[in-house]
N, C-alpha and C positions, 0 to 999 in steps of 0.2 A: 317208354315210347321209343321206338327204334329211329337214328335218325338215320334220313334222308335226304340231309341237302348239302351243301356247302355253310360254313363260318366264317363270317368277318368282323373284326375285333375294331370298334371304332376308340381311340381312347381318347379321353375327355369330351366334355358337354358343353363348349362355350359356342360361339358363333359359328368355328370349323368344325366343328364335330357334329353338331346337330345337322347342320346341310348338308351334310357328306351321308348321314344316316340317313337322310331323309331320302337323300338320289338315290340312295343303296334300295329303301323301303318300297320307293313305286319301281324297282326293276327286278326286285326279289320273287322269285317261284315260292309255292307249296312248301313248306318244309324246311325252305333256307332260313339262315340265323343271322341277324346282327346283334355283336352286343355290343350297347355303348357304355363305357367304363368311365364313370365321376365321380373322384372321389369327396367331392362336395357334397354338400347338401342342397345343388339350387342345378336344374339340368336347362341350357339356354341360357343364359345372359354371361355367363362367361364373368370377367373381371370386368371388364369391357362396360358390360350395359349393366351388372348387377347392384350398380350403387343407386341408392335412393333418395341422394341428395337434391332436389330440384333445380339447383344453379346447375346442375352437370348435365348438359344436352350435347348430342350427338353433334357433333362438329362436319357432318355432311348436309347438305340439305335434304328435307325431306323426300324430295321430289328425283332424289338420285341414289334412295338408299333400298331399294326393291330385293328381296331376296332373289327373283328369277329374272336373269337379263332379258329373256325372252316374253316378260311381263313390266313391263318397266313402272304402270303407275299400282302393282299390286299392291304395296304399303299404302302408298296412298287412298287408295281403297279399304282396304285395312282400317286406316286412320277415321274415314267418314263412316263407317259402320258403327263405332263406338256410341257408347251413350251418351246424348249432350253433353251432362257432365264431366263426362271423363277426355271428349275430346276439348273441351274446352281450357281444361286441364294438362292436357298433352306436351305441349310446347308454346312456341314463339312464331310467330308471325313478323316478318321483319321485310324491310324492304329488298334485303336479297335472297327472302325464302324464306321458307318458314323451316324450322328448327327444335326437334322435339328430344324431351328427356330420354335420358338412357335407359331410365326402368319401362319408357314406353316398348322402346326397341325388343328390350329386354322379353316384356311380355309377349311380344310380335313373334319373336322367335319359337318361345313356348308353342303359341297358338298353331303356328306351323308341324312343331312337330306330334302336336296333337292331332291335327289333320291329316296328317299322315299314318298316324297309329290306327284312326280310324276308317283311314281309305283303304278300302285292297285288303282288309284282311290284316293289315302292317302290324296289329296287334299280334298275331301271331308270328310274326318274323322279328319283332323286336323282342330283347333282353336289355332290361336296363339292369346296369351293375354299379349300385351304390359303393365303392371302394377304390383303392389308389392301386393303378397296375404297377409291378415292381418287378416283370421279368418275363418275356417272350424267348421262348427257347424254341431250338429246333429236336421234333419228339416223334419218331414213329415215321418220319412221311410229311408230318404234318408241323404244327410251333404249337406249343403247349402258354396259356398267357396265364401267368401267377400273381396273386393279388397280396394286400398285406394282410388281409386274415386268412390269408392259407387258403382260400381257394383257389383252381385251377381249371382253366376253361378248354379243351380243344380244338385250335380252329386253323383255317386253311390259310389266311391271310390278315391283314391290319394295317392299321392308316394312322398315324401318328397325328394327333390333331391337340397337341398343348398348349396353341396360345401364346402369351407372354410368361416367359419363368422367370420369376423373381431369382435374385440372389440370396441364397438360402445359408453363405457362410456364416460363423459365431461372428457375434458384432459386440462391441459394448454397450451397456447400459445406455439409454438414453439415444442409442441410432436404430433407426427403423427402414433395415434397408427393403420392404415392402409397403409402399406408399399407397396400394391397396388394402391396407391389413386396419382391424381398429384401432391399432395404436400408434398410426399416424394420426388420428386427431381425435388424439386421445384428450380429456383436460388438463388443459395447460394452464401454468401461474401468469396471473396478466402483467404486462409489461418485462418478463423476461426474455430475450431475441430466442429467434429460433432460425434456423440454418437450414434451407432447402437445398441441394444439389442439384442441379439441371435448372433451365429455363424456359424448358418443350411444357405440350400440354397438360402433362402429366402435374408440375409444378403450379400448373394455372387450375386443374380440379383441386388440388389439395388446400392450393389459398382461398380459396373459394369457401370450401368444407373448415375450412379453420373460420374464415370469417362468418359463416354461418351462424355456427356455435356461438359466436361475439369475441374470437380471439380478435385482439386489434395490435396485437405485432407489436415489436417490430420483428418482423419476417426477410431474412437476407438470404436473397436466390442466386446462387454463383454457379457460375459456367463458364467454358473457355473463351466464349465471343461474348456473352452475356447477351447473345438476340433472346427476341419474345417472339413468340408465333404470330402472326398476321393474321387480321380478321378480315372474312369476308365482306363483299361490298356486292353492289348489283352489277353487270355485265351481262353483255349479250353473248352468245356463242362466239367462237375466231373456227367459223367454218373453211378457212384458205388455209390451213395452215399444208406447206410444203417442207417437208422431210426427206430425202434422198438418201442414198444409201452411203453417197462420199459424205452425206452431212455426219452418220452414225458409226465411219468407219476407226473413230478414237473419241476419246473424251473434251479435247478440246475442240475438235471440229464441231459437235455436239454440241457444246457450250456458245460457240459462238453462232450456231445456227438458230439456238432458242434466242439469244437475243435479236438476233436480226428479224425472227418473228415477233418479237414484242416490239419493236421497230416499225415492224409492217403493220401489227395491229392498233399499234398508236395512231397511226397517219388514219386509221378509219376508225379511229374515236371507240378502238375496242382496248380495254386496260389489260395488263400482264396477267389476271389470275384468269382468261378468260385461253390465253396459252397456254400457262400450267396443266391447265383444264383439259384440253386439246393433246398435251404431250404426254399425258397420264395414262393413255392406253397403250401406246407403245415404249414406254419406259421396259415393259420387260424385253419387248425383243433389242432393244441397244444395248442395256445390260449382260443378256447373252452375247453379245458380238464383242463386249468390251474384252481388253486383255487380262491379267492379275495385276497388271502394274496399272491400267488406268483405274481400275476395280478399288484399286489401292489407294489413290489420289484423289477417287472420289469420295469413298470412306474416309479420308484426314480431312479435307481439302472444302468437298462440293458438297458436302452433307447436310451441315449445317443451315446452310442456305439454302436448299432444296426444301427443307423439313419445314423450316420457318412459312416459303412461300406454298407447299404444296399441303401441308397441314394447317390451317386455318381455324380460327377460332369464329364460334358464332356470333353475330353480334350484340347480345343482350352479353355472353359472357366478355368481349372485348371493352365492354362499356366497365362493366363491373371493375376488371383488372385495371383499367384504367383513372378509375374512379381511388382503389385502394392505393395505388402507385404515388397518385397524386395527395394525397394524404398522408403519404409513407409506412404505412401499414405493409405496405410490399415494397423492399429497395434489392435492386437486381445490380449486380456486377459481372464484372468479366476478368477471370482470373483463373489459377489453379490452384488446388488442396495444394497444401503441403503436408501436412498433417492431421488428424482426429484424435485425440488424446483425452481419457478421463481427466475428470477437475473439481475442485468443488464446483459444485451449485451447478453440476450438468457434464460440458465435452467442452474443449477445446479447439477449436477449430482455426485453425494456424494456414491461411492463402496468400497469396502473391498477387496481385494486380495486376492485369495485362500489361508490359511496358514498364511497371516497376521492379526494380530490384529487393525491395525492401518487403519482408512479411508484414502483416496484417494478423490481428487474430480478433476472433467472436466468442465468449463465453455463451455456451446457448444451451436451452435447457432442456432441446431434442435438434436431433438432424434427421431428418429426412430425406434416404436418397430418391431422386426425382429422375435419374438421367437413365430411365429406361431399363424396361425388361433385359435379363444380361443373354446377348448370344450365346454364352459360353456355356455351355450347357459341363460343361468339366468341372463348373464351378456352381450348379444349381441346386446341389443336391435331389436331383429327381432321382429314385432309385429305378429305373425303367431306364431311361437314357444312361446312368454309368454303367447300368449290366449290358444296353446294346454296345456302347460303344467299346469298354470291356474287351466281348467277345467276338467286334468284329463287326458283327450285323449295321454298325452306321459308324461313321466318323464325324468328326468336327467339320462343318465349312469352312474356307478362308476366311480370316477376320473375323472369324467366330461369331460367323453370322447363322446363328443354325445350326441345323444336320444338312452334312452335305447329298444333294437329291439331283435328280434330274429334272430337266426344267419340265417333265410332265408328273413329276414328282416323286417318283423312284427313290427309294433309298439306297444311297451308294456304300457300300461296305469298305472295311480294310482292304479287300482284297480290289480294289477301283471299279469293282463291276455294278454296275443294277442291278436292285433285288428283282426277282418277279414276283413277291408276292407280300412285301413291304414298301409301304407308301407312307407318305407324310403333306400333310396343308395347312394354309395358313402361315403366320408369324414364324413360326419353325424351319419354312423352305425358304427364307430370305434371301438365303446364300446364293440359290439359284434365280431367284426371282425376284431381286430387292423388293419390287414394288406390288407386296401383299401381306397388307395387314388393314386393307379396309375393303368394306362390304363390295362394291364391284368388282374388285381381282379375286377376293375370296368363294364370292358364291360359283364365277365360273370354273374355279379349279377344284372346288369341290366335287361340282357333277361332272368334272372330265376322270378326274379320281375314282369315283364311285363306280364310272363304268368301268375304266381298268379293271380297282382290286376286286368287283367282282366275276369279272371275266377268267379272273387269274388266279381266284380259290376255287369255282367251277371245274376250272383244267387242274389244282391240285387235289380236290375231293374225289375228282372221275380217277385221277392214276392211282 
């Protein structure tokens, strides 16, 4: 069959990649191609939504988690269509929203990009490519995209859409440093400690999935502050809120004007997560105006605290955590590694206490690291990212937050320039965009992407 259109190469299937194919799917002519490249075996839920643990519920509310911003209660609608059963099944109902499982979402996504396949013909403009991409070269005119079984796709353009990458270095025996993988909760000996890292949410799915199974700990979560994520509560909108541009003109001006909002909103009986809420859509534009040095102080400094208030736990899961806490099933500290070391009977785990001089150590019979997807993709072992970065085609962000992009998502090469015809969203573009890695910042950059790199394989197919 002679082609005819333009190629764009989506790779990976989790939340960014499916939305991005999807916006590609209703703007695609006759003859044009997407391929979406996973090399899993599950296309939509990503790491994200694909677990099917039932304590693990999406941590947005249901009512703000819509794939089309321009559709706001689609999910929700979505949700009511289900069969009694199954909605009833779904999630939580709480008093600050209701709250649904991640294999719900999970399937949500699915069902979309089945919609899509069947709208428009999308059937024939889509190529699903069950395999891991490990190499986009520049070939002929055009980038040739190479996979691990040797195959080789031709296409015009591509959208970097990976998600969260685990740390894929050698580890010892008995460290898991993928807290999505099965051998984070895997069977464990009862009453042997186990040693999480991190105390984000990621540390609150894993005790959960451990206590599920009937591990009853004890389970020790270290972190450099040792905070826990904050759970939602009910709140009315903070519709006043006033932001200026001397407010976002550095990081501490910034800082002091969110409090004086929560300040404001106090005095009218609105609580802080109802500002968080409010300053969530313009986080990315102050983060582009920040310097490298405030960029910098906020990553040591402001992070933690942001992540805690602005990533929130659902309330049936805040009950839970707090229920094992208090139990001691789960003891959280605040400290630094000093060490990991084989041992008998498991690892060694050798910390410092925040404020003490003196180590500490845990015999434990796995670790678990918890403290997040690693930016550093130098260190992810992705074979796709060390051949781009390699050869130039993308660099590291600052802080190794990602690949470095432009804030419409651009992939900036060695050489400082934007690609035209290399893109990237989601998790991956952090560097430029901190704030996206959850479904409203995601789904609009998808479809601003989408119409780019299609516009920009068009112009490389036509020359």
């Amino acid at each position: 069959m002679p082609y005819d259109g333009c190629r764009v190469a989506v790779i990976g299937a989790g939340f960014s990649g499916v939305m991005t194919a999807i916006h590609l799917l209703w703007r695609c002519n006759p003859g044009e191609r997407v391929y979406l490249v996973e090399r899993g075996d599950r296309v939509g839920p990503g790491l994200a939504y694909g677990t099917l643990n039932p304590r693990h519920l999406v941590n947005v509310r249901a009512e703000n988690i819509s794939a089309f911003a321009d559709e706001p209660d689609h999910f929700a609608r979505w949700l009511d269509a289900l069969p009694p059963e199954q909605r009833a099944e779904a999630g939580e109902r709480t008093i600050a929203g209701t709250f649904v499982r991640r294999s719900v979402f999970g399937a949500y996504i699915q069902d979309l990009l089945r919609e899509a396949i069947t709208r428009q013909d999308g059937a024939d403009n889509l190529y699903l490519v069950t395999d891991e991409a490990t190499a986009i070269r520049p070939s002929n005119g055009r980038f040739q995209l190479e996979t691990a079984n040797g195959r080789t796709y031709p296409i015009d353009a591509a959208v970097l859409a990976l998600g969260n990458v685990p740390d894929s270095r050698e580890q010892p025996p008995g460290y898991v440093s993928n807290p999505w993988s099965p051998d984070a909760i895997a069977p464990l000996e009862p009453g042997l400690p186990v040693v999480v890292l991190g105390t984000g949410l990621t540390m609150v799915d894993v005790c959960l999935a451990l206590a599920e199974q009937g591990f009853e700990g004890p389970i020790h979560a270290i972190s450099r502050r040792g905070l826990l994520p904050l759970g939602h509560a009910p709140s009315a909108p903070w519709e006043h809120l006033t932001l200026t541009a001397e407010d976002g003109r550095n990081l501490l001006a910034l800082f002091r004007a969110v409090r004086r909002e929560v300040k404001r909103a106090g005095a009218s009986a609105v609580g802080w997560r109802a500002v968080i809420d409010a300053v969530r859509p313009e986080a990315q534009l102050f983060w582009a105006g920040f310097s490298l040095e405030d960029k910098a102080r906020f990553v040591r400094h402001v992070r933690p605290w942001w992540d805690i208030h602005r990533h929130r736990m659902a309330p049936p899961v805040a009950a839970t955590l707090n229920a094992l806490r208090s139990s001691a099933a789960i003891q959280t500290h605040a400290g630094r590694i000093a060490a990991i070391e084989p041992a008998k009977g498991g690892l060694r785990v050798r910390w410092r206490p925040k404020g003490q001089a003196e180590e500490q150590e845990i015999i434990a019979q796995r670790v678990i690291d918890c403290t997040g997807a690693t930016g550093d993709h130098g260190r992810s072992g992705e074979p796709l990212l060390q051949q781009m970065l390699a050869d130039g085609l993308a660099r590291p962000a600052p802080f190794n937050l990602g690949v470095d992009c432009t804030t419409w998502g651009a992939l900036i090469g060695a050489s400082g320039a934007p690609s035209r015809d290399l893109f990237a969203v989601g998790p991956v573009t952090r560097g430029a965009l901190w704030e996206i890695i959850a479904v409203p910042e995601i789904r609009s950059q998808a479809e601003q992407v989408a119409e780019r790199v299609l516009e920009a394989a068009r112009v490389r197919a036509a020359a």
